[in-house]
C-alpha positions in Angstrom: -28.1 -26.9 29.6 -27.0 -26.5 32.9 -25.5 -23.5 34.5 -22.2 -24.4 34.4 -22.4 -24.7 30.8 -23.7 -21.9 30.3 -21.5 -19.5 32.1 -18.3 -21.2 30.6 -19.8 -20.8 27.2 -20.6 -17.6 28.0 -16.3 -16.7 29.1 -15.7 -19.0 26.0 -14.0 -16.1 23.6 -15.3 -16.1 20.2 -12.2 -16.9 17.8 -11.0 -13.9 15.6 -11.2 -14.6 11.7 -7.7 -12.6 11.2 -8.2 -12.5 7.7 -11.8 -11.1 7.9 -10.3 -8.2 10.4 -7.3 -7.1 8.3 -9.8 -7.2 4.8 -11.9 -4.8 6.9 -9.4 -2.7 8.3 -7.1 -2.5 5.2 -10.8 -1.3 3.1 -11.5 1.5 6.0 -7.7 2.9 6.0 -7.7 3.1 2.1 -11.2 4.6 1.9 -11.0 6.6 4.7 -9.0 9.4 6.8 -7.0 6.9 9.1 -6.4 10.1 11.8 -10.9 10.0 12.1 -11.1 6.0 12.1 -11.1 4.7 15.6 -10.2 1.1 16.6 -13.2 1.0 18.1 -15.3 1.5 14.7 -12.8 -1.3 13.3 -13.9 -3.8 16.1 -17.5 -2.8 15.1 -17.3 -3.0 11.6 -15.3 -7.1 12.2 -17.9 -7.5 14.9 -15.3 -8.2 17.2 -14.1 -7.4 20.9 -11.4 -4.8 21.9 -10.0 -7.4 23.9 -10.5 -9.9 20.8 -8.4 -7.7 18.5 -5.7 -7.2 21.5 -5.1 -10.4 21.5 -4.2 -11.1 18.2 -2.5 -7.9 16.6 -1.0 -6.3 20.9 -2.7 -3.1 20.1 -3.4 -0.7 16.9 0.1 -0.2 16.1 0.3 -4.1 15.4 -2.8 -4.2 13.6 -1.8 -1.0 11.3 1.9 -3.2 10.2 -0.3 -6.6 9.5 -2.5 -4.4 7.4 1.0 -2.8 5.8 2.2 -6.0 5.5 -1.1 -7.2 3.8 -0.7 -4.5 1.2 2.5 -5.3 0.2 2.3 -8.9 -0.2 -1.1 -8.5 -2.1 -0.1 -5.2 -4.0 3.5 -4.0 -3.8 5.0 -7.2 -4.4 3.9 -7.8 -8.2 5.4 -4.3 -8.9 8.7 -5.5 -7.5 8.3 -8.8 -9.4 7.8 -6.3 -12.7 10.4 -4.9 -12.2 12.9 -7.5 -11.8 11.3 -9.0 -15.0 13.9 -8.8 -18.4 11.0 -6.5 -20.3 12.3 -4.1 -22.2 12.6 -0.5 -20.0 9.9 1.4 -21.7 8.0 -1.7 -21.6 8.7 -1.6 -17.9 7.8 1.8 -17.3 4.3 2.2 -19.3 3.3 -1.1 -16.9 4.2 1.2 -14.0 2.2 4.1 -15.1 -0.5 1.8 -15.7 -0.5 0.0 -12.6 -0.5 3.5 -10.6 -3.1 4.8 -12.5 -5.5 2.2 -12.5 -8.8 2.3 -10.9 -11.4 -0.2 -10.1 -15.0 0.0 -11.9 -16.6 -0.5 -8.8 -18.1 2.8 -7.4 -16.9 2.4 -4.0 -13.4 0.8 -4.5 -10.3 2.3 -3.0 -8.1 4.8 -5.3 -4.8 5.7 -5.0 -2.2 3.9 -2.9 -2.7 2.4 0.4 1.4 2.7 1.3 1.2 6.4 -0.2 -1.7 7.3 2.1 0.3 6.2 5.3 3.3 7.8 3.9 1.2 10.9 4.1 -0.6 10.1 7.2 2.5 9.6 9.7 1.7 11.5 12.5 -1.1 9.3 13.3 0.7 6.1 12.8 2.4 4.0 15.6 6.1 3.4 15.4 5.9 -0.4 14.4 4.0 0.7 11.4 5.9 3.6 10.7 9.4 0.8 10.6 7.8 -1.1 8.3 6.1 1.8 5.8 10.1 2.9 6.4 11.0 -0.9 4.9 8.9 -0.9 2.5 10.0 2.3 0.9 13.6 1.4 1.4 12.9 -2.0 -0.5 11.0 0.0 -3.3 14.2 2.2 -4.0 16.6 -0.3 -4.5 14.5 -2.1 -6.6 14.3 0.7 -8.7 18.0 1.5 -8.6 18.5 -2.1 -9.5 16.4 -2.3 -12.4 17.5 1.7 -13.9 21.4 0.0 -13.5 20.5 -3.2 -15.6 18.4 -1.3 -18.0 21.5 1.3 -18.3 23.9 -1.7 -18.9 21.5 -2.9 -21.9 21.9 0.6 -23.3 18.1 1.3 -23.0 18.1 3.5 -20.0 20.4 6.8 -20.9 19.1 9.8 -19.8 21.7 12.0 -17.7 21.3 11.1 -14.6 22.3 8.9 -11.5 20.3 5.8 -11.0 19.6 7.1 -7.3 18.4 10.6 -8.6 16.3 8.4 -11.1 14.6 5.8 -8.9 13.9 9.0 -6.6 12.1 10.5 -9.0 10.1 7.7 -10.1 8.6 7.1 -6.8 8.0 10.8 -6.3 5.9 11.0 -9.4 4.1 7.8 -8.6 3.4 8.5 -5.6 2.0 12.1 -6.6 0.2 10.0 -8.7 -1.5 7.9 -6.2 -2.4 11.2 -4.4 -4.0 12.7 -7.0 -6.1 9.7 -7.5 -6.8 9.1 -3.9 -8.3 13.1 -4.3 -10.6 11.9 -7.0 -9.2 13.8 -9.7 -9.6 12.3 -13.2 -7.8 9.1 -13.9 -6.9 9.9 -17.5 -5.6 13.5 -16.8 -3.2 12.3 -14.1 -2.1 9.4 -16.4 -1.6 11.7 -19.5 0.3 13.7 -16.7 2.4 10.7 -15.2 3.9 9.8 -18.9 4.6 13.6 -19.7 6.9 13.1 -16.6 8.7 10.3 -17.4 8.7 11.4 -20.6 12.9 12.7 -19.6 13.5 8.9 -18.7 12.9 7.6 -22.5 14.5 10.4 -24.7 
C-alpha cells in the first residue's frame, strides 16, 4: 500500500453504529449513577472517539435526549398504548402495576425506571434532556387524565376525586415504585405495596 493510502486511511473516520452507542449508553444510565458516568467511559465502553460521538449526538446533552427518546419509544410507549386500550379499568390498572413492578431474571438487568431515574437525577442532566424528560412526563399525565375521564364516563372509575388529582397520583406511586425497585428492595413487597395504594381508585 503506498503512503498515501495509508495516511488517508489512517484520517478515514471509523463510522459510528448509533444504535450500538445508544444500547450501551441507555444500559450504563439505567445501571448506573448517571452524575459518576463520564462520556468518556461511554466512548470506551462503544469503542468510539470523543470526536465520533460529537458528531453524531453535538455533545452529551444530545446523546442523554436520543437515549430519552429511545426509552420511550421502546418502553413508555406500550404503556400509553395500554392505556388508550377499551380494557376494563381495573383491568387497566393491575397491567400498570404489573408492568412497574416487573423485573428481568437476568442478574444484571436494569430495575426500576429509566425516565424515573432522570427525573431524580436533574441536576446532572443538560437542558435538551431535561425538555424532553419534561415532554415525556407532560404526555404521560394527559394520558392518564384521558383514560380516568373515559373510564369515569363508563361508570367504572368513581372514586371522589378529580381526574387530575387522580392521574397525579398514579404516577406518583409508580414512580415510587420504580424507585424502590431501582434500590433493590424486594419486588413482591413493593408490588403488594403499589396495589394497597391504588386500592382507593377501585372501591
Amino acid at each position: 500500500m503506498s503512503l498515501e493510502r495509508i495516511k488517508a486511511a489512517r484520517g478515514r473516520p471509523k463510522t459510528l453504529d448509533r444504535d450500538h452507542v445508544l444500547e450501551v449508553a441507555m444500559d450504563a444510565y439505567w445501571k448506573e449513577d448517571i452524575g459518576n458516568l463520564s462520556l468518556n467511559e461511554i466512548c470506551r465502553r462503544c469503542d468510539v472517539s470523543k470526536p465520533g460521538l460529537y458528531r453524531e449526538f453535538l455533545n452529551e446533552d444530545g446523546l442523554m435526549k436520543a437515549v430519552i427518546i429511545k426509552y420511550q419509544k421502546e418502553v413508555l410507549n406500550p404503556v400509553l398504548e395500554m392505556l388508550n386500550s377499551e380494557a376494563p379499568f381495573r383491568e387497566t390498572l393491575n397491567n400498570l402495576v404489573s408492568f412497574a413492578t416487573s423485573v428481568a431474571d437476568t442478574k444484571d438487568a436494569p430495575r426500576g425506571c429509566l425516565l424515573i431515574k432522570m427525573r431524580e437525577s436533574r441536576m446532572h442532566l443538560g437542558e435538551a434532556t431535561r425538555a424532553q424528560i419534561d415532554f415525556i412526563q407532560e404526555q404521560a399525565l394527559s394520558a392518564y387524565r384521558a383514560w380516568l375521564e373515559r373510564s369515569q364516563a363508563k361508570g367504572e372509575f368513581n372514586a371522589d376525586m378529580s381526574s387530575e388529582f387522580a392521574a397525579t397520583y398514579i404516577d406518583a406511586q409508580l414512580s415510587h415504585a420504580a424507585s424502590q425497585l431501582a434500590r433493590g428492595e424486594n419486588q413482591l413487597i413493593v408490588k403488594k405495596m403499589l396495589l394497597v395504594a391504588f386500592s382507593m381508585l377501585v372501591e
